[in-house]
C-alpha positions as CSV (number, residue, x, y, z in Angstrom):
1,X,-25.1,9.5,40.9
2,X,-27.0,6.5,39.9
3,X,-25.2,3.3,38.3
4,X,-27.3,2.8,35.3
5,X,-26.6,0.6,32.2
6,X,-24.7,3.8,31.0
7,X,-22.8,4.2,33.5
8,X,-21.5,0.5,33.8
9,X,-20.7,0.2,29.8
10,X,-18.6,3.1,30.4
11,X,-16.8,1.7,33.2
12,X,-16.7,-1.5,30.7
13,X,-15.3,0.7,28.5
14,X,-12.7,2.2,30.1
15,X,-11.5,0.3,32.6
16,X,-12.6,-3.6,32.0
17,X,-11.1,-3.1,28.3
18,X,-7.8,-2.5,29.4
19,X,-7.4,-4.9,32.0
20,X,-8.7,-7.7,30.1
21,X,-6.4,-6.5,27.0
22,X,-3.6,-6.9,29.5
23,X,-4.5,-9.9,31.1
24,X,-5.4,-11.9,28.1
25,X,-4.0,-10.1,24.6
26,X,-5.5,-11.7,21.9
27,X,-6.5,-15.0,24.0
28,X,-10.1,-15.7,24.4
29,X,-12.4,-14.6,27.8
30,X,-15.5,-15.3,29.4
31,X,-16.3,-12.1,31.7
32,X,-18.9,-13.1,35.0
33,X,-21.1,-10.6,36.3
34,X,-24.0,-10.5,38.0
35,X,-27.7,-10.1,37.3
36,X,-27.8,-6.7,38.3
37,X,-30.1,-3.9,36.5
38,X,-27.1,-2.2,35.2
39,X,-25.4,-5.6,33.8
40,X,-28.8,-7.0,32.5
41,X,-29.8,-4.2,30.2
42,X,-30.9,-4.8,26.8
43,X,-28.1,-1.9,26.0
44,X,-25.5,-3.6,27.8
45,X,-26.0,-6.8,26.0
46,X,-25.7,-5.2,23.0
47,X,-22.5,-3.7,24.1
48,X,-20.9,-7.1,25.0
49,X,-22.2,-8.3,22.0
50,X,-20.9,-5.6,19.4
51,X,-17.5,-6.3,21.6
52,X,-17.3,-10.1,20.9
53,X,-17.1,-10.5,25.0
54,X,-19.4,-13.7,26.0
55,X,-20.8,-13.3,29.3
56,X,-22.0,-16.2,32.0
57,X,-24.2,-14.1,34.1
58,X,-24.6,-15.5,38.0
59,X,-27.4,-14.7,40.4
60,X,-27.1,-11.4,42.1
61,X,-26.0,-11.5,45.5
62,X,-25.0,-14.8,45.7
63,X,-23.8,-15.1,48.9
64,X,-26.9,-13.9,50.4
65,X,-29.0,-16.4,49.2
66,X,-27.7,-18.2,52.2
67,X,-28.8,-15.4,54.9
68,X,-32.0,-14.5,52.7
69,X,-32.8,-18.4,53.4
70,X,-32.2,-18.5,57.2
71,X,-33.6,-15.2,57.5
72,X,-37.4,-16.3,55.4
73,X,-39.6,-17.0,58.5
74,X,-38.1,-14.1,60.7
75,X,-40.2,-10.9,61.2
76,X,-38.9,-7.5,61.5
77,X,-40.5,-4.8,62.7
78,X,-38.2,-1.5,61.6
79,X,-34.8,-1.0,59.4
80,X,-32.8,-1.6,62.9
81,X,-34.0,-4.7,63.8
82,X,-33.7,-5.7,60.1
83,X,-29.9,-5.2,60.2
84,X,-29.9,-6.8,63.9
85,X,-31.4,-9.6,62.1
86,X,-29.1,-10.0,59.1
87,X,-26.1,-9.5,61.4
88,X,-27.1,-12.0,63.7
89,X,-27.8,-15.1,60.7
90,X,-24.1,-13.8,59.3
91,X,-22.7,-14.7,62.8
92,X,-24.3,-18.4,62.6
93,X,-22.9,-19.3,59.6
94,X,-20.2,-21.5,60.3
95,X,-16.4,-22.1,58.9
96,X,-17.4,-25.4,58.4
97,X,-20.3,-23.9,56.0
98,X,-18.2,-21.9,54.2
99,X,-15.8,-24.3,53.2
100,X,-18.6,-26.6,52.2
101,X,-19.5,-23.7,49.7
102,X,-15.9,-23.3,48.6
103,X,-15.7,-26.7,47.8
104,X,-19.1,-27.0,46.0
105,X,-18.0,-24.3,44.0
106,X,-16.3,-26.3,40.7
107,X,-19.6,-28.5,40.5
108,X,-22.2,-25.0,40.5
109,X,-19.8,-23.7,38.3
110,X,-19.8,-26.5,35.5
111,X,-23.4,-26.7,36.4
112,X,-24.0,-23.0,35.3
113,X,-21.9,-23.7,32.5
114,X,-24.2,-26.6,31.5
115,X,-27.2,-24.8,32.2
116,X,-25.7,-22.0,30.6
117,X,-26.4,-19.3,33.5
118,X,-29.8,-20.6,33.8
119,X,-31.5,-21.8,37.2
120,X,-29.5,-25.3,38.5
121,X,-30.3,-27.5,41.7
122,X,-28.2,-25.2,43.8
């Protein structure tokens, strides 16, 4: 089956309710998701919004922004040597990087706060 913008509001529904009821009672939330068809939907903004839930959206796929970089002047040929490809830039990318990133992250966070989840320097 497909995951539509139904299909996600009732997952939202029945699942994400719940848990964020027991994780946070009454206390305010911000719920993060993704750009994604299904999240972006007119219907599912209107869901969030007729539920009082503010959202901070992030760029889909975040993580492989960094493969989709290393990987821009490569060519490919077929679906195989696509995957070859991918797998190969995932293999360079170093500890060192990803602690880098994970270190980054409370300054691109306040900065898509700021921006309030539109486009920032990173």
């Amino acid at each position: 089956s497909k995951f539509n913008a139904a299909v996600y509001q009732d997952v939202l529904e029945h699942f994400m309710l719940h848990a964020a009821d027991q994780l946070y009672g009454d206390a305010d939330f911000i719920f993060q998701q993704d750009l994604a068809p299904a999240h972006s939907a007119k219907a599912t903004s209107t869901w969030f919004k007729d539920h009082g839930i503010p959202v901070l959206n992030w760029p889909a796929n975040t993580p492989d922004l960094i493969v989709k970089r290393k990987m821009q002047y490569a060519r490919r040929n077929d679906a195989e040597e696509l995957k070859a490809t991918i797998r190969a830039t995932w293999a360079l990318i170093t500890p060192e990087q990803c602690h880098r990133l994970m270190d980054s992250m409370p300054c691109r966070i306040a900065a898509v706060i700021q921006a309030k989840g539109a486009p920032t320097k990173y």
